[in-house]
C-alpha positions as CSV (number, residue, x, y, z in Angstrom):
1,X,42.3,-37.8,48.8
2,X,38.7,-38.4,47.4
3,X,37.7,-39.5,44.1
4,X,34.7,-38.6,42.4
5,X,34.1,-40.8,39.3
6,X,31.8,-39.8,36.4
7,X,29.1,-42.8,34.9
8,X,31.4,-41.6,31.6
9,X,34.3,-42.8,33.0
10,X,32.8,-46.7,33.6
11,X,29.8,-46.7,31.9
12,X,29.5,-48.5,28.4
13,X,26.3,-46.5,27.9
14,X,25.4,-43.4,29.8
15,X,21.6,-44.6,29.8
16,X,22.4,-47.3,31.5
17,X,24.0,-48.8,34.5
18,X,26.1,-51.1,33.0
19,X,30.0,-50.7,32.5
20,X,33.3,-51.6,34.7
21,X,36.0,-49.7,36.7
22,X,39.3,-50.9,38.0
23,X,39.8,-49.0,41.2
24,X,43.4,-49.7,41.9
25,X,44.3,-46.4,39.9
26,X,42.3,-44.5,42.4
27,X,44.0,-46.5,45.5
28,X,41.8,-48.8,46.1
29,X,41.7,-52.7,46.1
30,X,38.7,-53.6,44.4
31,X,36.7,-53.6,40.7
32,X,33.4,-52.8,39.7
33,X,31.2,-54.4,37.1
34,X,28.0,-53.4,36.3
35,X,25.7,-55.6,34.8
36,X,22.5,-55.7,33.0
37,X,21.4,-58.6,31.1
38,X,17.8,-58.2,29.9
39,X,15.1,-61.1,29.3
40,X,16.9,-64.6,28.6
41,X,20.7,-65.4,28.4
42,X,23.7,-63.0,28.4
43,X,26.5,-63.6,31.3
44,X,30.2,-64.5,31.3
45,X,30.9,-67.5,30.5
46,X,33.4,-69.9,32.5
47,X,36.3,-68.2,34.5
48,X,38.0,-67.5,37.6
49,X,39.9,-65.0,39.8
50,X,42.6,-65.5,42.3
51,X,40.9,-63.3,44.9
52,X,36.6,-63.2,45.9
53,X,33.8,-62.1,44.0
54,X,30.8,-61.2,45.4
55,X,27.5,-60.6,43.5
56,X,24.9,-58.3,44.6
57,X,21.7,-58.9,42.9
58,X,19.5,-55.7,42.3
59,X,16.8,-56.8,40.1
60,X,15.5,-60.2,38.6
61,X,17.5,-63.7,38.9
62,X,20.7,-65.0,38.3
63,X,21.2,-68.4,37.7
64,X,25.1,-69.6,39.2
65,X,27.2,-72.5,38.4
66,X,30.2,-72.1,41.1
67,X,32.7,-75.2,41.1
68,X,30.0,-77.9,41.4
69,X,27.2,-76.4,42.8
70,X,24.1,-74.1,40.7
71,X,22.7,-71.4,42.3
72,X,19.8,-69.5,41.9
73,X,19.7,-65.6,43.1
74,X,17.6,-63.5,43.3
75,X,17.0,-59.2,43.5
76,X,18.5,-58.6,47.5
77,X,20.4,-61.5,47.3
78,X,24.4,-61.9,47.9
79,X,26.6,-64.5,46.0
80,X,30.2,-64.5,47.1
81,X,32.6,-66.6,45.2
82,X,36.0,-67.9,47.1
83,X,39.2,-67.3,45.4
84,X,40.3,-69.5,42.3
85,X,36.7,-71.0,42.2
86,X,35.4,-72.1,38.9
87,X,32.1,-69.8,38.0
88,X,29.8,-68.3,35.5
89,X,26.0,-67.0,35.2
90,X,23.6,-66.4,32.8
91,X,19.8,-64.6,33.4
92,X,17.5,-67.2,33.0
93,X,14.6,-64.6,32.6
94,X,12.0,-63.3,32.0
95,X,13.1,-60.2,33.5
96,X,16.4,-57.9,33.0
97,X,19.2,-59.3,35.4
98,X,21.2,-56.6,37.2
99,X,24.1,-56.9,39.6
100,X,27.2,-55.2,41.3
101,X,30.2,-57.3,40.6
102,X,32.7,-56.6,43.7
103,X,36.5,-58.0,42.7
104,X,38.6,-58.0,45.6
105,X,41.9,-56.5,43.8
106,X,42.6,-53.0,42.5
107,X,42.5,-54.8,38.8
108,X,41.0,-57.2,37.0
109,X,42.7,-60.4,37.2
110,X,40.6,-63.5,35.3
111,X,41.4,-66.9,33.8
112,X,39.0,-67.4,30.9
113,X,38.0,-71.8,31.3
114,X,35.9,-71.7,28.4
């Protein structure tokens, strides 16, 4: 069976795409997040999952600290995070940051490190 989701189901604001949605309860093993951080700042801060994240840029830069290394991404760009790995970003401006957030489980599963 197909699922149609409305933005009022996931979306924090319905002007904007920015909001989350954990999938499993439509039979699926994955979570959304959709981001939009305008100018400076803004982002998670230190965490980690016990399954992937991947990060698909769609506009401005993101700048990434995963485990030791910092990472700067940018609108068309990919990030994907192994399992268990250490990670945050923040937009370091001067535009809006927005991204897809793609959690490989059917819920949300995170460890807050900071």
């Amino acid at each position: 069976m197909a699922h149609v989701i409305d933005r009022e189901e996931w979306a924090r604001r319905p002007d904007r795409w920015q909001g989350e949605l954990q999938c499993g309860a439509y039979g699926a093993r994955s979570c959304l997040i959709f981001n939009h951080l305008p100018a400076t700042g803004g982002g998670p801060r230190l965490h980690s999952h016990p399954y992937c994240e991947i990060f698909i840029i769609r506009a401005g830069t993101g700048l990434f600290t995963i485990g030791d290394e910092l990472i700067e991404a940018s609108a068309g760009q990919i990030v994907i995070v192994p399992p268990s790995t250490p990670h945050k970003f923040t937009n370091p401006g001067p535009d809006a940051l927005e991204t897809i957030d793609i959690h490989e489980n059917g819920t949300f599963i995170t460890q807050w490190l900071e």
